[in-house]
N, C-alpha and C positions, 0 to 999 in steps of 0.2 A: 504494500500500500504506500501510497505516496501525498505528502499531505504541504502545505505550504502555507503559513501563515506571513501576514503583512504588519508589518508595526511601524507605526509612526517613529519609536524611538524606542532603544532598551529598556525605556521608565515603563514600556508598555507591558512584558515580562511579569505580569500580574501571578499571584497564585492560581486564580482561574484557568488563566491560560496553562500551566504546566499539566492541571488537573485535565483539564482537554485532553491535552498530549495523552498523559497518563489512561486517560478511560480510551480512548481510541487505539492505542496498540497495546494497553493490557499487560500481557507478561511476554511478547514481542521481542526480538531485538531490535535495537535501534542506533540509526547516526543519524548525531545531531551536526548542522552545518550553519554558521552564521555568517552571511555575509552584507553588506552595505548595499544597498536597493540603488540604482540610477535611474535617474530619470531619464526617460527615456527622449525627449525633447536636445538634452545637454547631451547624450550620449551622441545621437545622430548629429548635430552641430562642433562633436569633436572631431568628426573625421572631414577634414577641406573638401573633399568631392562631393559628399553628403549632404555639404551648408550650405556647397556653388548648387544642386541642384534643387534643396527647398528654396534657397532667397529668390533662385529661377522662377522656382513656380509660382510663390506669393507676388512676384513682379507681374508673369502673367494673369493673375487671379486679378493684380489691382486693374489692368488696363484692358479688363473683359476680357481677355484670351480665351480660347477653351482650350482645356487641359483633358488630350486622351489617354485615359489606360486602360492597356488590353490586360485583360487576367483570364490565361487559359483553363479551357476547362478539363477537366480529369477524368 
């Protein structure tokens, strides 16, 4: 089982929340993994090809362009 909780910040880390944990895989083994959440916004605007093509697209959004995307079907 695979489970993913979201927290604003370690304050979040409540007793509740481990008791979750706890009732949900029971006597289970487990790994616990913590890592820092990105936003996903800043993340795309760290990579230069990524920023050149949202600031692209918001340029075209402002002066009416249309903006086509193919997304294949499966």
């Amino acid at each position: 089982m695979y489970t993913t909780y979201h927290l604003q910040s370690a304050d979040d880390i409540t007793e509740d929340v481990v008791k979750a944990i706890k009732t949900a895989f029971k006597s289970k083994p487990i790994k616990v993994t913590i890592e820092e959440e990105v936003d996903a916004t800043a993340f795309l605007m760290a990579n230069p090809l990524d920023k050149a093509i949202i600031m692209a697209s918001i340029e075209q959004d402002k002066k009416g362009e249309s903006i086509l995307v193919s997304i294949p079907e499966e």
